[in-house]
DSSP file (Angstrom, degrees, kcal/mol; ACC not computed):
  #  RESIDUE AA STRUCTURE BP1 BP2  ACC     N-H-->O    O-->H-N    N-H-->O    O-->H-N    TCO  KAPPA ALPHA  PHI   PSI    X-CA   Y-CA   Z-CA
    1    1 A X              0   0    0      0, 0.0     2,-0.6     0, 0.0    10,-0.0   0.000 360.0 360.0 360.0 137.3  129.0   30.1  101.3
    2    2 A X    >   -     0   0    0      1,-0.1     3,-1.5     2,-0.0     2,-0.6  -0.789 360.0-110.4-134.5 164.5  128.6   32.2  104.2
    3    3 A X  T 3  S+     0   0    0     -2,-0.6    -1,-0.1     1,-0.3     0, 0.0   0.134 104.6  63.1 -52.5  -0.4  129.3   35.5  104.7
    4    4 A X  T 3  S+     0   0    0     -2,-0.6    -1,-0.3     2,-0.1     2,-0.3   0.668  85.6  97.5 -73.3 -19.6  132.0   35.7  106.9
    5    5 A X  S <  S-     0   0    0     -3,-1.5     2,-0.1     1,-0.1    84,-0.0  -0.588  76.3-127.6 -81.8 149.5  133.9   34.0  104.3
    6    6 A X        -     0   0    0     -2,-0.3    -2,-0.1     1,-0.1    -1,-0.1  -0.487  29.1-116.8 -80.3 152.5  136.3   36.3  101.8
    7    7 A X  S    S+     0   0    0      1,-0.2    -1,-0.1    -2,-0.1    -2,-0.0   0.826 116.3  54.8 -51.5 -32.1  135.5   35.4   97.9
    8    8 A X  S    S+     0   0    0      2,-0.0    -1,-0.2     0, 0.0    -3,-0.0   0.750  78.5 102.7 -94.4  -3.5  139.2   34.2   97.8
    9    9 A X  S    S-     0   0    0      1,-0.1     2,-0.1    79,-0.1    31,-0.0  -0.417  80.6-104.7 -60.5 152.8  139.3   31.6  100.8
   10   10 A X        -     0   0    0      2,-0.1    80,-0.5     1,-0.1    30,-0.2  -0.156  17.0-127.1 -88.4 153.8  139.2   27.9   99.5
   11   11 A X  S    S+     0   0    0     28,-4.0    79,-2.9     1,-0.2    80,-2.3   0.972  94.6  44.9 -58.8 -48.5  135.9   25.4   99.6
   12   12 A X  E     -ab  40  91A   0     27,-1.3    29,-1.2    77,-0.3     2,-0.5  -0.850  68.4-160.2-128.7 139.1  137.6   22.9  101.1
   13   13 A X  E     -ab  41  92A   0     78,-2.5    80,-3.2    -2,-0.3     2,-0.6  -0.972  16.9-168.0-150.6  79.2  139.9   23.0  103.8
   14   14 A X  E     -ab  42  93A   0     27,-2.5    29,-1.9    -2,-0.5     2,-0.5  -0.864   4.7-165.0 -99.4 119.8  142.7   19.7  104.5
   15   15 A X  E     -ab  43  94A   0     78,-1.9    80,-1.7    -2,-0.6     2,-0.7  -0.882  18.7-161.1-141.0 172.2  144.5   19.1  106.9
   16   16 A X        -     0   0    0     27,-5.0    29,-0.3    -2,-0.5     2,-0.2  -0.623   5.3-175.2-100.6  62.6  147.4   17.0  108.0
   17   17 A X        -     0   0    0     -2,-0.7    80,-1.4    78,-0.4     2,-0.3  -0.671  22.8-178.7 -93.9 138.5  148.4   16.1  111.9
   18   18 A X  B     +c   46   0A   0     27,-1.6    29,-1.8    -2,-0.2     2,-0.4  -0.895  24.2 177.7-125.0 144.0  151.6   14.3  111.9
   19   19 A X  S    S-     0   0    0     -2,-0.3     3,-0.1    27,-0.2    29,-0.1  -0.964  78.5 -37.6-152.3 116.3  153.5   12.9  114.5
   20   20 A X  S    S+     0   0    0     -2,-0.4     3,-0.1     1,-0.1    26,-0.0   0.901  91.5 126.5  25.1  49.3  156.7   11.0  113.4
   21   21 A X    >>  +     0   0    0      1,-0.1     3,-5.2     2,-0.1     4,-1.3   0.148  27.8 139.4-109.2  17.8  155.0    9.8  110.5
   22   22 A X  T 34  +     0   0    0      1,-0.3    -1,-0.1     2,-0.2     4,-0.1   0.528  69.1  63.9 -45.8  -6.3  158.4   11.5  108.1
   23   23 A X  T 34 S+     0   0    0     -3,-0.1    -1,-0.3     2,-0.1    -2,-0.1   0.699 116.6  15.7 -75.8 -36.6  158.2    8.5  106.1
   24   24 A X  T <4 S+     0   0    0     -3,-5.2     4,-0.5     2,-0.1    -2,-0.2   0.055  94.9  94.8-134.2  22.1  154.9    8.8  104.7
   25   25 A X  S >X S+     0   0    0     -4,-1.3     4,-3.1     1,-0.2     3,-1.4   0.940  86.8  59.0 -85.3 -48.5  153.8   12.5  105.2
   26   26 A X  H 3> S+     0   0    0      2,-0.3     4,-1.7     1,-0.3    -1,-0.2   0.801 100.7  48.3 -71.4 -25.8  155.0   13.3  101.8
   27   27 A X  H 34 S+     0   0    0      1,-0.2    -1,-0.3     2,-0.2     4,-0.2   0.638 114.3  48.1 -71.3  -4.7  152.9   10.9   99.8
   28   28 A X  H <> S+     0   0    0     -3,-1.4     4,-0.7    -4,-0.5     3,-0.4   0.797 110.0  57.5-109.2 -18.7  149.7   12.2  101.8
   29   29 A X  H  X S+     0   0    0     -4,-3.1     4,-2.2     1,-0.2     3,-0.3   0.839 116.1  35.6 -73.9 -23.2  151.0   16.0  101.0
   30   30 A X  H  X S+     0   0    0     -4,-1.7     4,-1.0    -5,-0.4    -1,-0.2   0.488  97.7  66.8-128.2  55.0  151.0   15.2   97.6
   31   31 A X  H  4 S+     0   0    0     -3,-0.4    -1,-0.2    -4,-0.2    -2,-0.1   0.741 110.6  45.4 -92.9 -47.7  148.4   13.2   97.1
   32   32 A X  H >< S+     0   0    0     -4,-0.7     3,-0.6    -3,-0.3    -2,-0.2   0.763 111.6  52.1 -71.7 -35.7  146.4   16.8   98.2
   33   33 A X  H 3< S+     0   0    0     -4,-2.2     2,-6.1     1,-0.2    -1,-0.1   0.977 105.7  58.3 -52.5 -65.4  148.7   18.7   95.8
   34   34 A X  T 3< S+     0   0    0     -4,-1.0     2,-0.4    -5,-0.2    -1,-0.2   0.039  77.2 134.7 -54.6  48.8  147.5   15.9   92.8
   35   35 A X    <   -     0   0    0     -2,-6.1    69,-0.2    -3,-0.6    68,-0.1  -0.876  53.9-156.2-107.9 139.5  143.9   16.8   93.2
   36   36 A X  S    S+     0   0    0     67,-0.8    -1,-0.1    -2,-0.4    68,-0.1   0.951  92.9  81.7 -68.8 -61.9  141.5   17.4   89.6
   37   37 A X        +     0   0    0     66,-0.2     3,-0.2     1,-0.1    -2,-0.1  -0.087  67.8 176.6 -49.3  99.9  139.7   19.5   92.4
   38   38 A X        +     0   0    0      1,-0.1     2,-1.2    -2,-0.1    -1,-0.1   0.679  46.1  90.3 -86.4 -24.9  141.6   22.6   92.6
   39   39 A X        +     0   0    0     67,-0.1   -28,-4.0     2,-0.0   -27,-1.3  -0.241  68.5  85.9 -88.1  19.4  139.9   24.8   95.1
   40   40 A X  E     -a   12   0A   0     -2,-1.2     2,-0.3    -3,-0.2   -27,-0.3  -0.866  55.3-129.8-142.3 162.5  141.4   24.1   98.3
   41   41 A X  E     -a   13   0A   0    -29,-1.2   -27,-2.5    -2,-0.2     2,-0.4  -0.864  17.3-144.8-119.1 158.3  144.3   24.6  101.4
   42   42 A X  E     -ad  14  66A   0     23,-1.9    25,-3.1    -2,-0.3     2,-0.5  -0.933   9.7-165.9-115.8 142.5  146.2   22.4  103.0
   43   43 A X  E     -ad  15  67A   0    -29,-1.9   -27,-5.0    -2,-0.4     2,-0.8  -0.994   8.9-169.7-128.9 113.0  147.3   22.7  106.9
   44   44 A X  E     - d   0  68A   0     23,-2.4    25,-2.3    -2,-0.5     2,-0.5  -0.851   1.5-166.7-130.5 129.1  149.5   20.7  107.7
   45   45 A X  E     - d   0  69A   0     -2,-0.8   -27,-1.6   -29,-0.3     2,-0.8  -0.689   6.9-163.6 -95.5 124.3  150.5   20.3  111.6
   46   46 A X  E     -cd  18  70A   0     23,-1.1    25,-2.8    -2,-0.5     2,-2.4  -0.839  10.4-152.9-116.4 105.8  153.4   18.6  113.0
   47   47 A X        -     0   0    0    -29,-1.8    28,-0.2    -2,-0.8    25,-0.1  -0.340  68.6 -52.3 -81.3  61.5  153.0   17.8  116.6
   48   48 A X  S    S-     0   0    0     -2,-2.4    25,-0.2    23,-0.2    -1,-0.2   0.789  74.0-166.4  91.9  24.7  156.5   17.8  118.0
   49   49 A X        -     0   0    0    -31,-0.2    -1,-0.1    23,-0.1    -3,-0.0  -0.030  17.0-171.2 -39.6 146.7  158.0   15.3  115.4
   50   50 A X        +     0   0    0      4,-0.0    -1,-0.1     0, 0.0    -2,-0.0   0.176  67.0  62.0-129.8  13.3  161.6   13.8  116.4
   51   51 A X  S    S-     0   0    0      1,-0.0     4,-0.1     4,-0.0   -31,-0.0   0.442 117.4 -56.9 -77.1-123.2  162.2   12.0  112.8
   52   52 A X  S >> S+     0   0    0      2,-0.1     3,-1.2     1,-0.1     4,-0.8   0.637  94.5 112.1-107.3 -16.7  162.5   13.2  109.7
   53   53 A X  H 3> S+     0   0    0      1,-0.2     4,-1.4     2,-0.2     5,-0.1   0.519  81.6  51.5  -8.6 -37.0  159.0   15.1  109.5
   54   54 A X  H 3> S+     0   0    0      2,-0.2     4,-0.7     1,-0.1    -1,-0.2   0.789 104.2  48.4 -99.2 -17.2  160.7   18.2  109.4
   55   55 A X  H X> S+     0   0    0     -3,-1.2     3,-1.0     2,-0.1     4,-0.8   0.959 113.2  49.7 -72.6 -55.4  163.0   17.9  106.9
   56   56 A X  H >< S+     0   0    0     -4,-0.8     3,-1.6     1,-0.3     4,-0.2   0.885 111.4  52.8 -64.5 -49.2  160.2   16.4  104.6
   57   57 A X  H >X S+     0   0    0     -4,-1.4     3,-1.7     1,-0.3     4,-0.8   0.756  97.3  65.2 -34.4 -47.5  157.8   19.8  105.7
   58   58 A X  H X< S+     0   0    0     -3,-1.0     3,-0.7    -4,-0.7    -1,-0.3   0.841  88.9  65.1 -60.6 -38.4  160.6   22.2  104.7
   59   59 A X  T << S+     0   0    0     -3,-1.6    -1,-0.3    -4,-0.8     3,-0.3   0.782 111.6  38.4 -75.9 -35.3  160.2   21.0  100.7
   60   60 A X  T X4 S+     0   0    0     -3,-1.7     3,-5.0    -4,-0.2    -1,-0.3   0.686  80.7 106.0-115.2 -33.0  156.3   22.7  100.8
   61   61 A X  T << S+     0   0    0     -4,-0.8    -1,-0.2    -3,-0.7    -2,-0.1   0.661  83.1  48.5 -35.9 -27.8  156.9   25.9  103.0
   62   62 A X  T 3  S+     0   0    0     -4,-0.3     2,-0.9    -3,-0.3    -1,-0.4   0.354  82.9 115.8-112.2  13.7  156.6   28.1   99.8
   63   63 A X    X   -     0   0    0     -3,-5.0     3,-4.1     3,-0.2    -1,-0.1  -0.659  50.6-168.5 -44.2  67.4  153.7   26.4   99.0
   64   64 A X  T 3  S+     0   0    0     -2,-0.9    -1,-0.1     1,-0.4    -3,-0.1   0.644  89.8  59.7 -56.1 -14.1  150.8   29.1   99.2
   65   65 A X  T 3  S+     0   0    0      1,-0.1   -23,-1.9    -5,-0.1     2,-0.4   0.415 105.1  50.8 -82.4   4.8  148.6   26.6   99.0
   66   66 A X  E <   -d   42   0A   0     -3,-4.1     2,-0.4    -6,-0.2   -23,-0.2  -0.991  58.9-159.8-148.1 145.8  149.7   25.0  101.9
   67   67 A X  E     -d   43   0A   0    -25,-3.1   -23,-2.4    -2,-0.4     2,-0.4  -0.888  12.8-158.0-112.7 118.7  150.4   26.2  105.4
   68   68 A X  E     -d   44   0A   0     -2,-0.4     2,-0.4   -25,-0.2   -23,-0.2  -0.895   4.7-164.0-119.0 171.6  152.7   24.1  107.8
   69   69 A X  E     -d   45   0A   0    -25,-2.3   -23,-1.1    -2,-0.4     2,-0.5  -0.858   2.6-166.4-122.3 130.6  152.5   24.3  111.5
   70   70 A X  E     +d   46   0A   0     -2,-0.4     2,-0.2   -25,-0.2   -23,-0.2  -0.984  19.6 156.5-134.5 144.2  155.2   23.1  114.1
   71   71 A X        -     0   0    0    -25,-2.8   -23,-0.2    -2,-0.5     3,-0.1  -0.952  47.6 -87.6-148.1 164.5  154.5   22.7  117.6
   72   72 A X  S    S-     0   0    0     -2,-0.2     2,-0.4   -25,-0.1   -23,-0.1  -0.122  74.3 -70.4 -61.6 179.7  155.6   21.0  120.7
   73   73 A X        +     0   0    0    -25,-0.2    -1,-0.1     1,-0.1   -25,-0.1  -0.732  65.7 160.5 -81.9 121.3  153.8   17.4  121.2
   74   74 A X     >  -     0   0    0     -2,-0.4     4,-0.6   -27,-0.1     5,-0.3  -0.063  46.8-122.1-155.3 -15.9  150.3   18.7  122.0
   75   75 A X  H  >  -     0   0    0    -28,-0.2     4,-1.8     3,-0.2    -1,-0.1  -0.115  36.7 -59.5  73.3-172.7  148.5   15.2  121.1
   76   76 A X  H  4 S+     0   0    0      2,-0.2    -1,-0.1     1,-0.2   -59,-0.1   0.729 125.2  37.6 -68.6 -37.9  145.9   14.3  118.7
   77   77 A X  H  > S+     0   0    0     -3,-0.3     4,-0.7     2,-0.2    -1,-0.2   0.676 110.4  58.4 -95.2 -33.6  142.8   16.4  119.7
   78   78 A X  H  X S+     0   0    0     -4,-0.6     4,-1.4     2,-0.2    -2,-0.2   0.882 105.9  47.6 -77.1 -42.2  144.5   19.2  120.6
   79   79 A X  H  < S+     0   0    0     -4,-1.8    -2,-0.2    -5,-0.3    -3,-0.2   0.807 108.3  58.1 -79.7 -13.0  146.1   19.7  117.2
   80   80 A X  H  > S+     0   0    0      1,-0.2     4,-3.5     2,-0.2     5,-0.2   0.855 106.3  47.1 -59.2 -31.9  142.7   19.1  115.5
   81   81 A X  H  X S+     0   0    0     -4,-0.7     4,-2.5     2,-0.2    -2,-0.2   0.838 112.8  47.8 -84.1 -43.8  141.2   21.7  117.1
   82   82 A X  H  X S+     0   0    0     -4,-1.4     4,-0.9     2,-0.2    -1,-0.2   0.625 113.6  48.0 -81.0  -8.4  144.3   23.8  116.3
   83   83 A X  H  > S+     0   0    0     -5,-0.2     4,-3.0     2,-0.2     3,-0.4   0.817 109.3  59.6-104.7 -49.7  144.0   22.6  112.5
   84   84 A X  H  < S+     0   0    0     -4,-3.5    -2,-0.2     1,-0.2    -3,-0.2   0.980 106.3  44.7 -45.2 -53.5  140.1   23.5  112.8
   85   85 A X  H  < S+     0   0    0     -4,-2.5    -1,-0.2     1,-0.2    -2,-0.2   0.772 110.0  52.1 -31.3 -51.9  140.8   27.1  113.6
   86   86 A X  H  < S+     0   0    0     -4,-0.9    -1,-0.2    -3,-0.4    -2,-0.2   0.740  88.5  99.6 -75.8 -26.8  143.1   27.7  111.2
   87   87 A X     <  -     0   0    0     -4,-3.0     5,-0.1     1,-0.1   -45,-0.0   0.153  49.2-165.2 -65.5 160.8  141.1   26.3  108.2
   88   88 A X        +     0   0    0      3,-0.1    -1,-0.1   -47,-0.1     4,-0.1   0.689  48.6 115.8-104.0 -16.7  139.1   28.7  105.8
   89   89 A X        -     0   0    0      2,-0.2   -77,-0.3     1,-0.1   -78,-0.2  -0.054  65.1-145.9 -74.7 164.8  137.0   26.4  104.2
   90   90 A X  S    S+     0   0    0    -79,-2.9     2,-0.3   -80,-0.5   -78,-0.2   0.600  97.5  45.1 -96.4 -19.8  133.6   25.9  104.0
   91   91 A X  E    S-b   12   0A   0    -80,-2.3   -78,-2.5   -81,-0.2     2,-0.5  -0.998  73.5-168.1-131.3 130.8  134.3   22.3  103.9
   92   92 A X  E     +b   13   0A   0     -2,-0.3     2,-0.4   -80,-0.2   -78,-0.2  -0.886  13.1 166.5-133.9 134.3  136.7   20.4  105.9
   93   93 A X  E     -b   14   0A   0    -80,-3.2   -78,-1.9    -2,-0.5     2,-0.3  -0.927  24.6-138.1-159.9 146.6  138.2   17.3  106.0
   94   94 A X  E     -b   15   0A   0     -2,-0.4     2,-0.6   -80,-0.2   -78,-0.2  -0.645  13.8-170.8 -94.6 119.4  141.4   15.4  107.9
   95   95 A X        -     0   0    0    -80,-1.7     2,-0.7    -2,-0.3   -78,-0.4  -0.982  32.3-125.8-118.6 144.0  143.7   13.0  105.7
   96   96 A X    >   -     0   0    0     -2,-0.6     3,-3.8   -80,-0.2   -78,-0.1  -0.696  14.7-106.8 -86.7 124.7  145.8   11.5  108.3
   97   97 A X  T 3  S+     0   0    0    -80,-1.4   -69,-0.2    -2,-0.7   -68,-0.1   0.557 121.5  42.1  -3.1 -59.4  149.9   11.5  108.1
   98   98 A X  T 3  S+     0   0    0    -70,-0.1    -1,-0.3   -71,-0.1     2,-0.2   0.058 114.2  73.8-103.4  20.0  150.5    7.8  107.1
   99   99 A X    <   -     0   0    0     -3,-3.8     2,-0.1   -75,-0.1   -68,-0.1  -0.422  57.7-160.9-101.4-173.7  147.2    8.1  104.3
  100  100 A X        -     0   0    0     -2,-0.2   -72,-0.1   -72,-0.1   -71,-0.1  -0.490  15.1-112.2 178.6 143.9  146.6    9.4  101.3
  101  101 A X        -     0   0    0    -73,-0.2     2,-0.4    -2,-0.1   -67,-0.0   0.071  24.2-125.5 -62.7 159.5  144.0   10.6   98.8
  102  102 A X    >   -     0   0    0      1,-0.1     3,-2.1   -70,-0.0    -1,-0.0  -0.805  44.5-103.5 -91.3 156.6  143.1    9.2   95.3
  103  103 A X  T >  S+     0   0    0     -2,-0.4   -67,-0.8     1,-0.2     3,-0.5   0.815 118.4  45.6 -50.7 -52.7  143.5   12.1   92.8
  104  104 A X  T 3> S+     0   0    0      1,-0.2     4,-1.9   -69,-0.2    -1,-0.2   0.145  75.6 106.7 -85.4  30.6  139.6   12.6   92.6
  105  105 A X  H <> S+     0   0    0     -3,-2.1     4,-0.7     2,-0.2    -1,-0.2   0.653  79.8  50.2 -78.2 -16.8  138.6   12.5   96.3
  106  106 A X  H <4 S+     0   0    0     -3,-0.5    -1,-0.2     2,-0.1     4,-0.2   0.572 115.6  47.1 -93.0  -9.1  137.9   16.5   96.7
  107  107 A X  H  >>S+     0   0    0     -4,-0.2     4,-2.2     3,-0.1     5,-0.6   0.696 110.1  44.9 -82.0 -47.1  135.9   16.2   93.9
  108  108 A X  H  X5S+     0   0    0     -4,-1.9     4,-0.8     1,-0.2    -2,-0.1   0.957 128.3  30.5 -47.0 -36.1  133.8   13.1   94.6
  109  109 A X  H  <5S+     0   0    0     -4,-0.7    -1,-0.2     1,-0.2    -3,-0.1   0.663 118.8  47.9-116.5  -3.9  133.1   14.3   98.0
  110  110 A X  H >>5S+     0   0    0     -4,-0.2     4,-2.8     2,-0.2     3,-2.1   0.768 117.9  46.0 -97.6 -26.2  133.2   18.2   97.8
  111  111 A X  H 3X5S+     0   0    0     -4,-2.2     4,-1.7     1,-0.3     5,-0.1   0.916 114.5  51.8 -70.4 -15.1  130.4   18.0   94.0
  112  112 A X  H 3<<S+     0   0    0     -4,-0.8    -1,-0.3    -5,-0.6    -2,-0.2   0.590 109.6  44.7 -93.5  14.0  128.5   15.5   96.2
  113  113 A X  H <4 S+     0   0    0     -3,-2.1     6,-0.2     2,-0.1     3,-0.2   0.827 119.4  47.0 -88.3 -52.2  128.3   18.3   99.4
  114  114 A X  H  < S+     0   0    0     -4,-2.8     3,-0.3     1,-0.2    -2,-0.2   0.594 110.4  44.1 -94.9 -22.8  127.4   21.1   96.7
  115  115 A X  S  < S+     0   0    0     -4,-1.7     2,-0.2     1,-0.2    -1,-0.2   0.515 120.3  47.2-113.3  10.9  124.6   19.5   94.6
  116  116 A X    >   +     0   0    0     -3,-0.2     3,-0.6    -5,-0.1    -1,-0.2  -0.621  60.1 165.0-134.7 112.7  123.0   18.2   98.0
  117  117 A X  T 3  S+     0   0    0     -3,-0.3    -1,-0.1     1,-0.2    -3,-0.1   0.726  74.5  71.6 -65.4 -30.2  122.9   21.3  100.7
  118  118 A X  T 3  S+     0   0    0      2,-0.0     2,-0.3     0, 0.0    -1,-0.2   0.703  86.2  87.1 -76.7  -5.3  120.3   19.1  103.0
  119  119 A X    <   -     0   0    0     -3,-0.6     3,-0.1    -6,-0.2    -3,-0.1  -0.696  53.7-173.7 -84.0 132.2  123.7   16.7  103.9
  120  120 A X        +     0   0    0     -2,-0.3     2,-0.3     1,-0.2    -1,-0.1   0.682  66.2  26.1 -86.1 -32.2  125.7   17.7  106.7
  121  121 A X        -     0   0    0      2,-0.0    -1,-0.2    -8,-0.0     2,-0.2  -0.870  53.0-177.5-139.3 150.3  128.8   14.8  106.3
  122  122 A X        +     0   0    0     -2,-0.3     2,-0.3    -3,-0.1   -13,-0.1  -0.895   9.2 179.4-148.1 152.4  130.3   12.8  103.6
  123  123 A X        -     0   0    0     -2,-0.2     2,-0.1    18,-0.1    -2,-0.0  -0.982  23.7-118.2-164.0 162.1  133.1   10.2  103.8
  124  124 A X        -     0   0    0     -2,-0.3    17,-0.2     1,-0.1     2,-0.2  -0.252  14.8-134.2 -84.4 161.2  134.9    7.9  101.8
  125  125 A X        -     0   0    0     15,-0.1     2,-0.2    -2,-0.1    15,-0.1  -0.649  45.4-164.1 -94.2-171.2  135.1    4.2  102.0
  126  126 A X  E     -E  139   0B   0     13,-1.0    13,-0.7    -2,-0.2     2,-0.2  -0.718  15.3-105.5-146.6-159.1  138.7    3.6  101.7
  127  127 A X  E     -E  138   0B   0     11,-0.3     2,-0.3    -2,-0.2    11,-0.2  -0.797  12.2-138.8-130.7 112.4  141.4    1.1  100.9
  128  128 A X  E     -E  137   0B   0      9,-0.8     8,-3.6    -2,-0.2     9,-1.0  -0.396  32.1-179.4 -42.0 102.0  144.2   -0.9  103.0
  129  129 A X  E     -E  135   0B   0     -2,-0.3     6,-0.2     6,-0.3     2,-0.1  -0.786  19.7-132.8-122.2 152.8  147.7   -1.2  101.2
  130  130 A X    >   -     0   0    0      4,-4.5     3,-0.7    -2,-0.4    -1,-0.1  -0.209  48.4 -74.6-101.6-151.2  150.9   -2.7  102.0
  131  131 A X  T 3  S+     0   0    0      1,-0.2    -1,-0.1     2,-0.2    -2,-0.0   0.579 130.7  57.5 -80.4 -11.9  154.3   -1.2  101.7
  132  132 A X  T 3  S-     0   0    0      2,-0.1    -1,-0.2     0, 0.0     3,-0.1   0.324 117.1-109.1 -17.8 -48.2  154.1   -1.5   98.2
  133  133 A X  S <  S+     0   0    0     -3,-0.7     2,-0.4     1,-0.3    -2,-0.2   0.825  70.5 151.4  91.5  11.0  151.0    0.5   97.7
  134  134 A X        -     0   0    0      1,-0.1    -4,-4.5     2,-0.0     2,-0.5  -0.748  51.0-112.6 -77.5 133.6  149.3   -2.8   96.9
  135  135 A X  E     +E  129   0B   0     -2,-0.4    -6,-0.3    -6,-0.2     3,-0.1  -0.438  39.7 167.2 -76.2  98.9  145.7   -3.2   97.6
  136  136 A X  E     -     0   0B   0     -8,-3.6     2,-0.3    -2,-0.5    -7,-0.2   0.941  63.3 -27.4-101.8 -39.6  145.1   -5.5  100.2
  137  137 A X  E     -E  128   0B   0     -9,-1.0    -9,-0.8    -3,-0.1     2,-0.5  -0.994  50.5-121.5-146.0-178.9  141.6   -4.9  100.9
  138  138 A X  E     -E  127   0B   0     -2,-0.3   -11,-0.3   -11,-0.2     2,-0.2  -0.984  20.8-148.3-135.1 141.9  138.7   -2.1  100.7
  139  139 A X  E     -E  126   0B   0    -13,-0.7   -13,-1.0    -2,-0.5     2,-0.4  -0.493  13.9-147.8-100.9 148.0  136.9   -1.1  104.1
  140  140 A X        -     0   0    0     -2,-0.2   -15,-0.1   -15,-0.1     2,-0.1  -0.928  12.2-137.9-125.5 105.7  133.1   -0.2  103.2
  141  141 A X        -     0   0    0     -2,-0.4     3,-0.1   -17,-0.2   -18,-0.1  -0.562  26.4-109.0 -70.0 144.1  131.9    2.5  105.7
  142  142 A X        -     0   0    0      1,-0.1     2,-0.3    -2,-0.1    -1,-0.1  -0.317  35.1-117.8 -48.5 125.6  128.4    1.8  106.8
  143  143 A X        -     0   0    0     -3,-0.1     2,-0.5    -2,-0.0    -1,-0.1  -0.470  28.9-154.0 -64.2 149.1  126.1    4.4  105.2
  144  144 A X        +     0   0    0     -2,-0.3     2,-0.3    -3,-0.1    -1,-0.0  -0.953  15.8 178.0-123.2  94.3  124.3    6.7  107.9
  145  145 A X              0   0    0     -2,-0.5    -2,-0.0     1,-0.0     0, 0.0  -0.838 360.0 360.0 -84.4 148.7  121.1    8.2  107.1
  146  146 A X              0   0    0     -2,-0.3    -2,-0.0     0, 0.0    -1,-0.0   0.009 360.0 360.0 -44.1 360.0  118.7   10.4  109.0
């Protein structure tokens, strides 16, 4: 860890930019709630929703584990940057509005960051579902070595 960080700030650091996505924002917040990996905040940005985004947001606001953000429509890059800033973690990673994790993805990916230090990046492969939540196929990211 390093030393700029307090003992009580979180490893891992998630966050959320959303953009009228009010449909599905709530399965990808608690998809981060439902993690066996306990150790972490969520940031969750809403860039200038005009759905239902903000109603869904309201339900988490006394969440301490999670922080939400509203802001005018600021676009994609500019609210990463804003979601980078805020985070505390020593580890960081972006689940996107309309995604969501499986329960043990901040374990899988934060115990394989912590028992090898020489790695800069880790990422998931992932899977494609329909409206259903049925598994229509699974993307395999090319591994990247050094």
């Amino acid at each position: 860890m390093s030393p700029k960080k307090k003992k009580e700030d979180p490893l891992v650091s998630v966050y959320i930019p959303t953009f009228n996505y009010g449909q599905y924002v709530e399965q990808a917040i608690n998809s981060v709630l439902a993690q066996t990996y306990k150790n972490w905040e969520l940031i969750v940005i809403d860039d200038g929703s005009t759905d239902k985004t903000d109603k869904v947001l309201s339900k988490y606001e006394d969440n301490a584990n999670v922080t939400i953000v509203k802001q005018g429509n600021k676009g994609l890059p500019v609210t990463c940057n804003i979601a980078l800033r805020l985070s505390k973690g020593e580890y960081i990673t972006r689940l996107d509005g309309d995604d969501y994790f499986d329960e043990n993805a901040l374990f899988v990916m934060t115990h394989h960051m912590e028992r090898n230090p020489e790695i800069a990046l880790v990422y998931p492969d992932y899977f494609l579902v329909d409206k259903t939540n049925e598994i229509i196929s699974i993307e395999r990211r090319d591994k990247v070595d050094s």
